[in-house]
N, C-alpha and C positions, 0 to 999 in steps of 0.2 A: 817792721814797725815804722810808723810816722815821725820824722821829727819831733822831736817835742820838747819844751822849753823846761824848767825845772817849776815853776812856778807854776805854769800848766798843767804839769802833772799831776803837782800838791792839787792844784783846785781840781780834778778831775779826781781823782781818791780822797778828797778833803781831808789833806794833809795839813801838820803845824809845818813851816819851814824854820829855820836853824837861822836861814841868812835869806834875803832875795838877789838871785842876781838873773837877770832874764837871759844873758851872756851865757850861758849853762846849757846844754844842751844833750836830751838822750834819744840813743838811737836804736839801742836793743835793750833787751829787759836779759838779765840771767838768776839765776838763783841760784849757781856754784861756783865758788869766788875759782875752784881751777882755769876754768874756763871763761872765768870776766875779762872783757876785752875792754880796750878805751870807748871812750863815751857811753857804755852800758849802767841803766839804772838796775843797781843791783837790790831786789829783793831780799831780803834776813827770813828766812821763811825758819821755825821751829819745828821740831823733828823727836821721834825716839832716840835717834844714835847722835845727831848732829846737832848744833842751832845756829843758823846764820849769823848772829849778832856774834859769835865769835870769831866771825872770820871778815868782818868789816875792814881792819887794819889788809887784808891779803886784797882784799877786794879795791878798794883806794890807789892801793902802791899797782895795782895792775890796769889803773885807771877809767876806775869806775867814775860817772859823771856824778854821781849822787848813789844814796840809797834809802831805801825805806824799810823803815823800821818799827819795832811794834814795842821797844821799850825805852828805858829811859837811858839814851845814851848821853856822857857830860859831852860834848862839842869841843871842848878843850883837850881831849882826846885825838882827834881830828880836825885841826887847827887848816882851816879855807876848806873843806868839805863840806858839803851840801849833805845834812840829812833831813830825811821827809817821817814826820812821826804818826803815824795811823793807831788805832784801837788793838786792829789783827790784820796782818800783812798776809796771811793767806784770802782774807776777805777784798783785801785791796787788790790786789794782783787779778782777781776776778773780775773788779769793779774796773781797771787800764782794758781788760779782756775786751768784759762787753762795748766800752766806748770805742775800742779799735776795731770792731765788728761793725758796729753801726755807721761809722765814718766811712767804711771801706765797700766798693760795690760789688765786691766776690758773693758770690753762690756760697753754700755753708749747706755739706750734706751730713751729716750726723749719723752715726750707726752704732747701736745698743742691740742689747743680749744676754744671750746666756752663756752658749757658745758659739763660734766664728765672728765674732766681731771683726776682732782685728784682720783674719786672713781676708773676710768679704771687703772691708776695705783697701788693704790692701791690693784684692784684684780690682777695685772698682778705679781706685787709683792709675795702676798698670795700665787701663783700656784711656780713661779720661787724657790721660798724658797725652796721648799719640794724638789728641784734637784741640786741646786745651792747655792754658797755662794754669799747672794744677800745684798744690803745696797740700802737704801732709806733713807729721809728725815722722820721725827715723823710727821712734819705738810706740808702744802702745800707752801713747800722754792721755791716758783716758781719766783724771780723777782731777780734784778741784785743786790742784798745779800744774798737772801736767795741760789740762784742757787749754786754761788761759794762753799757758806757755805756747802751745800749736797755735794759737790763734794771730797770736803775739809778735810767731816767725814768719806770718803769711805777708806777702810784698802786699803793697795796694793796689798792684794792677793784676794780679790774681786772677783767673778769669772761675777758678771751684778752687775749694777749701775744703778736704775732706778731715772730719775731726770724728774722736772715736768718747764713747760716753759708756764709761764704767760704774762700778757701786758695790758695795759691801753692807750700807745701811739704807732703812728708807729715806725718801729724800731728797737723795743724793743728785738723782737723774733731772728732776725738776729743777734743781740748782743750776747744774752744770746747762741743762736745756737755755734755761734764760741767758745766761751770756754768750752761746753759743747762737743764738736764734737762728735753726736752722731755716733754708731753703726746702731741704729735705729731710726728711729723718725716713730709716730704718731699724724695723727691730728681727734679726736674724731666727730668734725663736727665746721660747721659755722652757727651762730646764732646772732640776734640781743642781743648782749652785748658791755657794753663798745660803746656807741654809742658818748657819751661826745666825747670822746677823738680819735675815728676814725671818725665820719662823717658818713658812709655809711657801708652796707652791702659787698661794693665790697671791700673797703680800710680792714676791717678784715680779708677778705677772702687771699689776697695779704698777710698781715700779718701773720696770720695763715701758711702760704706756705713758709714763709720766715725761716722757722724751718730746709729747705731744703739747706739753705748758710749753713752752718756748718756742715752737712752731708760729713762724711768721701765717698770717691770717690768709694769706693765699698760699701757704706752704704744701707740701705733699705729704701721707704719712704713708708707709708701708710695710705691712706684717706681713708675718708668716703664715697663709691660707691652711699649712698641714699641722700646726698646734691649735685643735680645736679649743682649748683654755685662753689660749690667746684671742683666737679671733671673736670668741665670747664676748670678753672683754671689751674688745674694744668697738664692737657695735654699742656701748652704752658709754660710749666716750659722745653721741651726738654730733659728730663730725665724720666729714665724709675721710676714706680711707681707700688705699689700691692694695691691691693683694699679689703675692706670687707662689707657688708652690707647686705640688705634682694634680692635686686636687682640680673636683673637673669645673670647678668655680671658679678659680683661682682667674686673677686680671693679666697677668704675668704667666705662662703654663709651660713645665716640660715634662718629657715623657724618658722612660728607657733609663735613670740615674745608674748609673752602676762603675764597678771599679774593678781591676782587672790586678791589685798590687799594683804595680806600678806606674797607672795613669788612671784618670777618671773621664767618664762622658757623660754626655744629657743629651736627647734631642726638643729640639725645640722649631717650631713650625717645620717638621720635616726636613730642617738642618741637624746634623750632628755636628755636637762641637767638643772637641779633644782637650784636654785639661794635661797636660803633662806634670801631673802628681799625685801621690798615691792616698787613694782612700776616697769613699766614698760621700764624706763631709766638705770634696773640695766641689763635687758637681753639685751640693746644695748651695754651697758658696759662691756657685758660678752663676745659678740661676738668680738670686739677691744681688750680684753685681749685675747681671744682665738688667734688672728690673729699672734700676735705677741709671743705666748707659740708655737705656730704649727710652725713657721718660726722657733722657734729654736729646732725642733726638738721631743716636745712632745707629747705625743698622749692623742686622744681624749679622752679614760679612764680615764688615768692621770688625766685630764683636771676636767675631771667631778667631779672625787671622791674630787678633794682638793676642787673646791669650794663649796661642801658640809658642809666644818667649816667654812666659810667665814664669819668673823665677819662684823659688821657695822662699817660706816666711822662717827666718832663721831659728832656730828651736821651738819648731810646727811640723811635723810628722817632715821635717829634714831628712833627707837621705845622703849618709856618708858613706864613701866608702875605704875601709882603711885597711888595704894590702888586698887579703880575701874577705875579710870580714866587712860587714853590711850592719849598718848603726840606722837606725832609726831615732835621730835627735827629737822628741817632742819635750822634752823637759820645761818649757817655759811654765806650764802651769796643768793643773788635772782636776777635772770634776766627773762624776758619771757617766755623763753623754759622750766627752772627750775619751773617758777611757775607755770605753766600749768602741769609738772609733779607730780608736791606735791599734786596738789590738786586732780586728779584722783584718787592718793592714798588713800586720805582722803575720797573723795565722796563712792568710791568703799568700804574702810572699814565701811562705817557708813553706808551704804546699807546692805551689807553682815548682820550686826552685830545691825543691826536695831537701832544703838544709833544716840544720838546729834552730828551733824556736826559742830564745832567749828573752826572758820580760824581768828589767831592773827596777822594781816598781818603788816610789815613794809615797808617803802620805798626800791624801786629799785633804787638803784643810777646807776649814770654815761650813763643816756641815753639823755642827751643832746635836743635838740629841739623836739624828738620825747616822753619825759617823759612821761607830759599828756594825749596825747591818748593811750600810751602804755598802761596806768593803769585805763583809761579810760575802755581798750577792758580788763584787767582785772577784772575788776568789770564785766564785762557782764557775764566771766567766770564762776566768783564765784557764781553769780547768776544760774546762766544754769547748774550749778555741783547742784543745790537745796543745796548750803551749808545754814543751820540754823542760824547763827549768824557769822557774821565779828565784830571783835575788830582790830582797824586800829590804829597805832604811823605816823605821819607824816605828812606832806603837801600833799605829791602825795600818800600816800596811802588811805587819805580822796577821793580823789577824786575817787577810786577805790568805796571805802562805796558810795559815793554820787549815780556813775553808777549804782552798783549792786540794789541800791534802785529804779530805774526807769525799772527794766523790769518787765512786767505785769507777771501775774501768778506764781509768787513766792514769798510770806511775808519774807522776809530775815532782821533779826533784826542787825541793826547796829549801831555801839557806836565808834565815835572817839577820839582818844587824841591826845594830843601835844607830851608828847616825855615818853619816856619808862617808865620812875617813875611815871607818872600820872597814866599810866597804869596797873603799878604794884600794886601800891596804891589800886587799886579800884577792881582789879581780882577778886575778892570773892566775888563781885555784878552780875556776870557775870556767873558765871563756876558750873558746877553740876558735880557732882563726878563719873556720869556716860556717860558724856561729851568721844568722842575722838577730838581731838585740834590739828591742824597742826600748826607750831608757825615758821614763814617765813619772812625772810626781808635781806636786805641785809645790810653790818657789821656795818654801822653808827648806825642803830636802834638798835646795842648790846641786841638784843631779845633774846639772853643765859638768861639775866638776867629775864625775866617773866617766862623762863622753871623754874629756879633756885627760883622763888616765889612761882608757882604752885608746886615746889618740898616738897618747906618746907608746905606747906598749907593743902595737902592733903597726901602726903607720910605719913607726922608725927600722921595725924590723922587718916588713914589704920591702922597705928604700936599701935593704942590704940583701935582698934573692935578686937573681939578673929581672929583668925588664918582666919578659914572657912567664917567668916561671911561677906558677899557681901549686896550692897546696899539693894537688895530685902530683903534679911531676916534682914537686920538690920529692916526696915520700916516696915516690917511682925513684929517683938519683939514690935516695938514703937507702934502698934495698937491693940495689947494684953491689954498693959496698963491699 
């Protein structure tokens, strides 16, 4: 962020000020006092678990230049500290947003969805770097704090800005669009998520497009050419659009998507390009990043050779591997689409690789009246993938175990719990070390923490057989005996 004087501030969020002194000066924004550094204008941002304004005193003594606030603080409380009094400091923090965007001459690509937001930007990122001075978000700052906040950390001399646009209600996305004004916007696709809070397939879809209100007037948009509901739509948005998909209309085109477990491809004009990670959601995500690296001018070599380092997106179909056992980390979040992908992955590497199929499944939130059968038709899934064992946390992802127990022609052993620590508790009744485990739910069921059990359980007990020694030859030594 910009220097910025304190008084400046106030007038650019039309803030009360406490004191003037123009001698004040900020130079990062944070909104958690752990982490406040000197000269940071600290935000009080209010919270279910948390509220900023109680952490004002931690935020000062760690040298915060000012902060702003959204209630009525006495000032004699904080004797020579600057505070800035706004209506709603999450509305404020939007309002520094957009004026640090306008002022700055960075590109601003946007990316919304259902699913792969984050990984497509993510790789869109990966490729940009290697040509550009590019800034991103560390996590998926996608909602009306996090968004500001990325915009917030981007330097001024920036040359792209990639920022990620999330939502749970309608909205949302037109919000967060305006202070973002993209450069570019894309939208990865439309899917049954978030069903709570939209209602219907079509109310997302609307939402998702609504990415297009804050699109600068020479900006680009880009959908998904293979969600025929989408691209409905958005011919009656009256503005022109590019397309990418496998589709033979498509502006953007590849052919051959496919995934083999443990790598993904696509070919595109008669190049193949190698994705080093598993599952077939990463070569749609390659094509959406390719979309948007081609619009700006780079070539498909380019293209290729960088995603050949492309690391993993940390609890995103992550591959660990701990001793003999094989984790599939996607625990960050789950909706239908995602968990139809994970589990290919899984079915496909325990085929390949001949071992045990293991699915630690958690609840899909926020699908509103349609939950139950959603997880109902997942359980038929998980069945029909022949996964070997479900270990289920929740309400609705019992009813997933219940399904999967009712379709003939496949023994599929299932064991449900109540909530994650029951589950964690008992892992080791369950798991063979030659097991691979896709470990899926979305962020209630905190299912980091059963990777983070099966971490300690079997890593520490690999780090105690010699170097070479693998299940087989351990059990080949133990029958020597």
């Amino acid at each position: 962020m910009k220097k910025l004087s304190t008084t400046k501030l106030a007038a650019i969020i039309d803030a009360s000020l406490n004191a003037i002194r123009d001698t004040q000066y900020a130079i990062r924004v944070s909104t958690d006092s752990r982490t406040t550094k000197p000269d940071d204008c600290f935000f009080a941002i209010p919270g279910e678990n948390f509220d900023g304004h109680d952490y004002l005193a931690d935020a000062f003594q760690k040298g915060a230049a000012c902060a702003v606030v959204g209630k009525d603080i006495n000032p004699a409380l904080f004797p020579g500290k600057i505070l800035l009094k706004v209506p709603d400091t999450i509305k404020a923090l939007g309002t520094l947003a957009a004026y640090y965007r306008r002022i700055c001459n960075f590109k601003v690509v946007a990316v919304t969805g259902s699913v792969g937001k984050t990984t497509t930007r993510h790789f869109i990122y990966h490729v940009l770097s290697k040509h550009f001075k590019c800034s991103q978000a560390p996590k998926n700052f996608n909602n009306q704090i996090g968004l500001p906040l990325s915009l917030l950390a981007a330097q001024p001399d920036d040359d792209i800005v990639l920022v990620e646009l999330g939502a749970n209600h309608p909205g949302e996305i037109a919000y967060l669009s305006k202070i973002a004004a993209p450069d570019i916007a894309l939208i990865t696709n439309v899917t049954n998520a978030h069903l709570h809070g939209f209602g219907s397939l079509e109310t997302i879809t609307a939402e998702k497009l609504a990415i297009a209100k804050g699109l600068r007037k020479d900006g680009s948009l880009f959908i998904n050419a293979d969600c025929p509901q989408l691209l409905d739509a958005a011919k009656k948005l009256h503005r022109p659009f590019l397309t990418f998909g496998q589709s033979d209309t498509a502006d953007c085109r590849a052919k051959n998507l496919k995934s083999d477990g443990l790598t993904a491809s696509l070919t595109i004009d008669g190049t193949k390009i190698r994705i080093p990670l598993p599952g077939l959601a990463y070569a749609q995500n390659a094509l959406a990043a390719w979309a948007i690296c081609k619009h700006l001018g780079l070539t498909l070599v380019s293209f290729a050779s960088a995603l050949k380092s492309l690391p993993p997106v940390p609890m995103r179909t992550e591959l660990l591997q701990l001793g003999t056992l094989t984790v599939i980390n996607d625990c960050y979040n789950a909706n239908p689409a995602s968990m139809k992908n994970a589990l290919d992955i899984l079915a496909k590497l325990a085929r390949s690789q001949k071992r045990r199929a293991v699915f630690i499944c958690g609840d899909m939130a926020e699908l509103g009246q349609y939950a139950e059968r959603l997880h109902a038709e997942l359980g038929m899934d998980i069945a029909n993938k022949k996964i070997d064992a479900l270990l289920t946390v929740g309400k609705l992802a019992k009813i997933a175990a219940q399904s999967a127990s009712k379709i003939p022609d496949h023994n599929i052993s299932t064991t449900s719990f109540d909530d994650t620590t029951a589950l964690c508790n008992n892992l080791h009744q369950f798991i063979e070390d030659s097991d691979i485990i896709l470990v899926k739910g979305s962020r209630i069921a905190e299912l980091e923490r059963a990777v983070e059990k099966l971490t300690k359980i079997f890593a520490s007990a690999a780090s105690r057989l010699p170097r070479s020694e693998t299940r087989e030859t351990r059990d080949e030594r133990q029958d020597t005996k």
